[in-house]
C-alpha positions as MATLAB code, in Angstrom:
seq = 'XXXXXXXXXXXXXXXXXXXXXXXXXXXXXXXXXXXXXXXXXXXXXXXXXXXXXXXXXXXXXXXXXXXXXXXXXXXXXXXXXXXXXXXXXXXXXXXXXXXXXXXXXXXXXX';
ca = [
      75.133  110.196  108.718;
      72.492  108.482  107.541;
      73.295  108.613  103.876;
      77.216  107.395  104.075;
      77.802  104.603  101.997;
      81.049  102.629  102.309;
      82.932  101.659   99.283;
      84.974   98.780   98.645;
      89.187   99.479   98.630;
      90.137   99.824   95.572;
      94.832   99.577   94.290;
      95.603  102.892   93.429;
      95.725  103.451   89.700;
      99.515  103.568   88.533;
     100.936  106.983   86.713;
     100.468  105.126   83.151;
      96.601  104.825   84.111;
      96.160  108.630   85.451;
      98.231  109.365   81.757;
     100.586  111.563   84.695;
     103.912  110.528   83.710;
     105.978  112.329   81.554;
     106.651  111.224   78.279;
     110.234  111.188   76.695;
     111.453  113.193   74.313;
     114.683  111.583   73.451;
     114.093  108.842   71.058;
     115.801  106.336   72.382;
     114.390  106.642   75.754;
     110.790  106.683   73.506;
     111.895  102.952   72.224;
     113.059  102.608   75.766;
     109.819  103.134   77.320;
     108.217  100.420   74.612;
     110.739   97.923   75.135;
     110.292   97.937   79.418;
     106.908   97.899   78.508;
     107.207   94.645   76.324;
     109.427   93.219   78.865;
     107.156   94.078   81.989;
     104.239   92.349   80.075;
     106.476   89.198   79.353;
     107.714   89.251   82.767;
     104.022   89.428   84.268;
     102.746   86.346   82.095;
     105.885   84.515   82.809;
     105.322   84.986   86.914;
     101.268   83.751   86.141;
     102.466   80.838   84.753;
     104.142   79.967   87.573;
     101.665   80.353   89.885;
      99.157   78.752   87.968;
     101.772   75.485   88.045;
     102.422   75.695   91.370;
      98.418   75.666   92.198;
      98.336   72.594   90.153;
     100.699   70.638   92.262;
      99.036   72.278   95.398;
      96.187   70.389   93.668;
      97.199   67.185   93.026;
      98.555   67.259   96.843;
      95.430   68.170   98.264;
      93.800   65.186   95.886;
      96.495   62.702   97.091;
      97.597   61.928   93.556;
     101.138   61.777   93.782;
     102.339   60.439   90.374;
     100.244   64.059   89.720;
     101.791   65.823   91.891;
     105.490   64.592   90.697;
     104.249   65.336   86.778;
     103.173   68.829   87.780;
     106.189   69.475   90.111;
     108.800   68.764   87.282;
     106.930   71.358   84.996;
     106.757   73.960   87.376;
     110.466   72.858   88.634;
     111.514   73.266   84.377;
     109.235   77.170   84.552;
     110.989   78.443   87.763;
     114.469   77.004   85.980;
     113.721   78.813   82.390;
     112.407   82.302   84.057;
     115.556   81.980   86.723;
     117.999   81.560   83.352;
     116.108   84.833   81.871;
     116.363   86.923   84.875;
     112.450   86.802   85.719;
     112.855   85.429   89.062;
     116.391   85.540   90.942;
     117.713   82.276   91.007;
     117.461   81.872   94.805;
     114.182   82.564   94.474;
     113.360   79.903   92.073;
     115.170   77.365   94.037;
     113.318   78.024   97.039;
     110.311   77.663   95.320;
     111.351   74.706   93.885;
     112.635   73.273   97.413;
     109.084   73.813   98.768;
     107.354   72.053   95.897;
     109.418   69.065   95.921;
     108.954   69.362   99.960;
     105.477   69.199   99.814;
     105.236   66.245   96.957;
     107.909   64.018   98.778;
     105.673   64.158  101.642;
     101.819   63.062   99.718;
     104.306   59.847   98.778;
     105.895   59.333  102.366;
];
């Protein structure tokens, strides 16, 4: 076994990468298949955003800047509310996130 090489895990590829899913016929379900893909995209840069907010209070906590912190918190507090209202996130969800965040800042200032 001399010449076995390991290789790194790789995700699976989805059905749209191996071209193995089976396109519609029906034209609606055609426009169908372009609008969940519009709205899948969306959704995906919507759910970054978030994260990328919530790393930058995670940031400003970790820095011990708390007027930071609170600035960052309250735009990541207004993202979760906006994606919540457009059915991105479920609103539980996005108050539990923003519970956390507001958790975490409250205690850089206590």
């Amino acid at each position: 076994m001399a010449g076995f090489v390991r290789t790194p895990l790789r995700r699976a590829p989805s059905l749209a990468e191996r071209n193995e899913y089976q396109v519609p016929n029906i034209k609606s379900q055609k426009k169908r298949v372009l609008t969940n893909e519009k709205a899948r995209m969306r959704n995906k840069a919507v759910k970054s955003r978030i994260k990328t907010e919530t790393k930058k209070v995670d940031e400003a906590i970790a820095a011990g800047d708390a007027a930071a912190a609170q600035e960052a918190a309250k735009k990541a507090s207004r993202l979760l509310d906006k994606a919540a209202s457009k059915g991105v996130v479920h609103k539980n969800t996005a108050a539990n996130h923003k519970s956390s965040i507001t958790k975490r800042v409250n205690s850089v200032e206590g």
